[in-house]
Every structure is written in structure tokens, then in C-alpha cells.
LOPALO-865439 format. One record per residue (C-alpha): residue number from 1; residue in one letter; x, y, z. Coordinates in nm, 2 decimals, padded with zeros to 4 digits. Layout:
BEGIN
SITE seq type      u      v      w
SITE NUM    A      X      Y      Z
...
END
This chain:
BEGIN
SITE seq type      u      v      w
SITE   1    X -15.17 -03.94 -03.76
SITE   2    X -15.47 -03.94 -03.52
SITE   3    X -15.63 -04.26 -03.52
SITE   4    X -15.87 -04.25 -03.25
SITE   5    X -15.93 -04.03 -02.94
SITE   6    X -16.07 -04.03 -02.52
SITE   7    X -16.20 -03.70 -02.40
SITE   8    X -16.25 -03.80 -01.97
SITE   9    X -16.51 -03.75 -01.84
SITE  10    X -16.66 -03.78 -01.45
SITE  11    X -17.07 -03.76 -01.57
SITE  12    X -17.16 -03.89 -01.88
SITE  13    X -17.47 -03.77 -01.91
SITE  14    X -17.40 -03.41 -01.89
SITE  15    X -17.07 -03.45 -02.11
SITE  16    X -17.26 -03.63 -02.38
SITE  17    X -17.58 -03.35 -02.35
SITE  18    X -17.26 -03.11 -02.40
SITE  19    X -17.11 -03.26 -02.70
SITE  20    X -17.44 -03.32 -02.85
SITE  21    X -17.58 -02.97 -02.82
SITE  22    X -17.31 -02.79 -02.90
SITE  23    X -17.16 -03.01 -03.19
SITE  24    X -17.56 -03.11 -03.28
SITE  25    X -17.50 -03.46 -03.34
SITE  26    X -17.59 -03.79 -03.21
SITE  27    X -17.33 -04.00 -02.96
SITE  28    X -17.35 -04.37 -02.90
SITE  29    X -17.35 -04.48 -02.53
SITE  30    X -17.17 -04.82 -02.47
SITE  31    X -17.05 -04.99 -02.16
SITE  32    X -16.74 -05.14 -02.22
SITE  33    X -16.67 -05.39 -01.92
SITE  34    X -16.50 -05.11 -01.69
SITE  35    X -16.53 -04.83 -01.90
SITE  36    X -16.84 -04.61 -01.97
SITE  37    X -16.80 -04.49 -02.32
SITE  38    X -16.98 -04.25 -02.52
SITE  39    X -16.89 -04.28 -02.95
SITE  40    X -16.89 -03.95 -03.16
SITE  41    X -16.99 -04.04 -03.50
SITE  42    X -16.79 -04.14 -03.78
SITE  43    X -16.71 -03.83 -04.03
SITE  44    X -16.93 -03.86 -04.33
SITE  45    X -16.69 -03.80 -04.58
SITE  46    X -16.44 -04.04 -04.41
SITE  47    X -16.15 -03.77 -04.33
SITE  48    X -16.02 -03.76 -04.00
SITE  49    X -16.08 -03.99 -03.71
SITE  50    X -16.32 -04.06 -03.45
SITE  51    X -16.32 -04.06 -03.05
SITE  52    X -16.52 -04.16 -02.77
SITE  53    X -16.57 -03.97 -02.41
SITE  54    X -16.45 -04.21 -02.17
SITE  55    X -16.55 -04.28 -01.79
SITE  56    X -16.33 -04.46 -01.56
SITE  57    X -16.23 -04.28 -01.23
SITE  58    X -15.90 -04.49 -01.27
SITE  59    X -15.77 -04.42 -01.60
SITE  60    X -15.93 -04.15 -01.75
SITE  61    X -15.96 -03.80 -01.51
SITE  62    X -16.02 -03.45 -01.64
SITE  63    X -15.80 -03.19 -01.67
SITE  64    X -15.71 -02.86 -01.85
SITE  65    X -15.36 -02.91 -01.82
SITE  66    X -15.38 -03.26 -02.07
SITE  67    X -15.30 -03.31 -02.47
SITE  68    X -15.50 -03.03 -02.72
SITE  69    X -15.71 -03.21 -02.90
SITE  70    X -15.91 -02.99 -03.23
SITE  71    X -16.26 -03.10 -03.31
SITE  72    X -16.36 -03.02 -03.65
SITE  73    X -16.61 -02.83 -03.67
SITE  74    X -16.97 -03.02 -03.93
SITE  75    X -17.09 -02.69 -03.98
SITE  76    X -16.80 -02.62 -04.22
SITE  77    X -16.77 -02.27 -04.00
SITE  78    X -16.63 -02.29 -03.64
SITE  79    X -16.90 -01.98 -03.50
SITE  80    X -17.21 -02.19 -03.55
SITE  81    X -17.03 -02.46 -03.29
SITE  82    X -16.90 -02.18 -03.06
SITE  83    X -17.25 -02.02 -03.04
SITE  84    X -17.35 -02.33 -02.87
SITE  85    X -17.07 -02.36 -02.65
SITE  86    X -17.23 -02.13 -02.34
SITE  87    X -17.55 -02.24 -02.40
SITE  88    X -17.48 -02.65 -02.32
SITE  89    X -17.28 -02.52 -02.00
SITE  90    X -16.98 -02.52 -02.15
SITE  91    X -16.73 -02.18 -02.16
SITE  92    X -16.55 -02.01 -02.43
SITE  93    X -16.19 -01.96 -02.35
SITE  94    X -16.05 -01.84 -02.65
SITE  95    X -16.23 -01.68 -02.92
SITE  96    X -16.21 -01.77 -03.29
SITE  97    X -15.93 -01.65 -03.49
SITE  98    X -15.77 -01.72 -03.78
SITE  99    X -15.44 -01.95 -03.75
SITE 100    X -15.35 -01.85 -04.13
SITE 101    X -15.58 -01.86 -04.45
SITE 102    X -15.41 -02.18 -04.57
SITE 103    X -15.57 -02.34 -04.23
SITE 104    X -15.84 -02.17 -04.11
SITE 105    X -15.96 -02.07 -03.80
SITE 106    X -15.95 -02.22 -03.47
SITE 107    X -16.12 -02.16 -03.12
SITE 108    X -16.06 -02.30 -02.78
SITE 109    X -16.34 -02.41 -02.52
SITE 110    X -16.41 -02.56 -02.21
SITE 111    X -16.62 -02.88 -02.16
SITE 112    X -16.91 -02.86 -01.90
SITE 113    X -16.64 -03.15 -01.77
SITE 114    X -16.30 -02.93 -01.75
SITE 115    X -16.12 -03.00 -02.05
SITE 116    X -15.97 -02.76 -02.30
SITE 117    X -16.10 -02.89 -02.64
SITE 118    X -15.99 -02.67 -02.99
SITE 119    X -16.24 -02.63 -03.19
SITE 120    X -16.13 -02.60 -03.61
SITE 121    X -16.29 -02.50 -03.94
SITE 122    X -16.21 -02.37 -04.27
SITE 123    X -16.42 -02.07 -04.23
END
């Protein structure tokens, strides 16, 4: 069902040195008329969707108290992600544990922007 997705952000450059470090991939920077946008990359194997962080002190702001969203972990194993978490300025709010062995694991964190992202693998 999930098509496409905005993480806010107030600084781009540390949300995008976040992502990158802790997710180790490569984002896209693109300035989009009013909007400051930063592009995860597009899943290799062509599952699931992609998302941007967004910047606009308007529209987009912040927050812990916002949507869930789950970022699949590349690694194929959640820990490898959430080892990284601390490191990029980020926090760890809830450990991993396993939602059920038909789906895996899951962990939630905290982005070095406030946001409460889920993190989500198979092992």
C-alpha cells in the first residue's frame, strides 16, 4: 500500500549524514522549488517503496508523536542498522525483538532529527 514516503526534517545535512551512516547508503539531494529533498535509493530488488527526507518549515515539522513508518533494513538483519544508530547521533528507543517468526524482528529509533522511525528485518 505504501507508495512513497517524507521523513521532516529541520537540517538536511545532518539528517541525510544520519540516514546514510546508519542505513550505509547513498541519498540524492534535490531542491524541489520550495522543498529541500533528500531521495533514499530505489530497492534493488524492486519490493517496497521509496521516500525522501523533506525540508520545508511550513509543511513538513518533526515530531515523535507522527505516523510509524518501518525502514527495511539492506543488511537482511535489523542489528547491523541498529549498531549504527548511536554512532550517527541518533538514539535507540526500543531494542530489537521479534514481532513473530512469520515477520521478523523489528526495532524502533530516534533520528538525530526527532522522529520515531521502525526499523524491520527478517533476521
Amino acid at each position: 500500500m505504501v507508495g512513497w514516503f517524507e521523513i521532516p526534517v529541520n537540517d538536511m545535512e545532518k539528517a541525510i549524514d544520519f540516514y546514510e551512516k546508519v542505513f550505509d547508503i547513498k541519498m540524492e539531494r534535490h531542491l524541489m522549488g520550495e522543498l529541500d529533498m533528500a531521495w533514499f535509493p530505489m530497492v534493488e530488488d524492486g519490493q517496497g517503496a521509496t521516500g525522501s527526507l523533506v525540508k520545508n518549515p511550513n509543511f513538513y515539522i518533526p515530531s515523535i508523536d507522527g505516523p510509524l513508518l518501518y525502514l527495511t533494513a539492506q543488511s537482511g538483519d535489523l542489528s547491523n542498522e541498529l549498531a549504527r544508530v548511536e554512532p550517527a547521533g541518533g538514539k535507540v528507543v526500543q531494542d530489537k525483538k521479534q514481532i513473530s517468526e512469520e515477520y521478523g524482528y523489528m526495532a524502533v529509533i530516534m533520528d538525530t532529527e526527532g522522529n520515531r522511525v521502525a526499523l524491520h528485518s527478517r533476521k
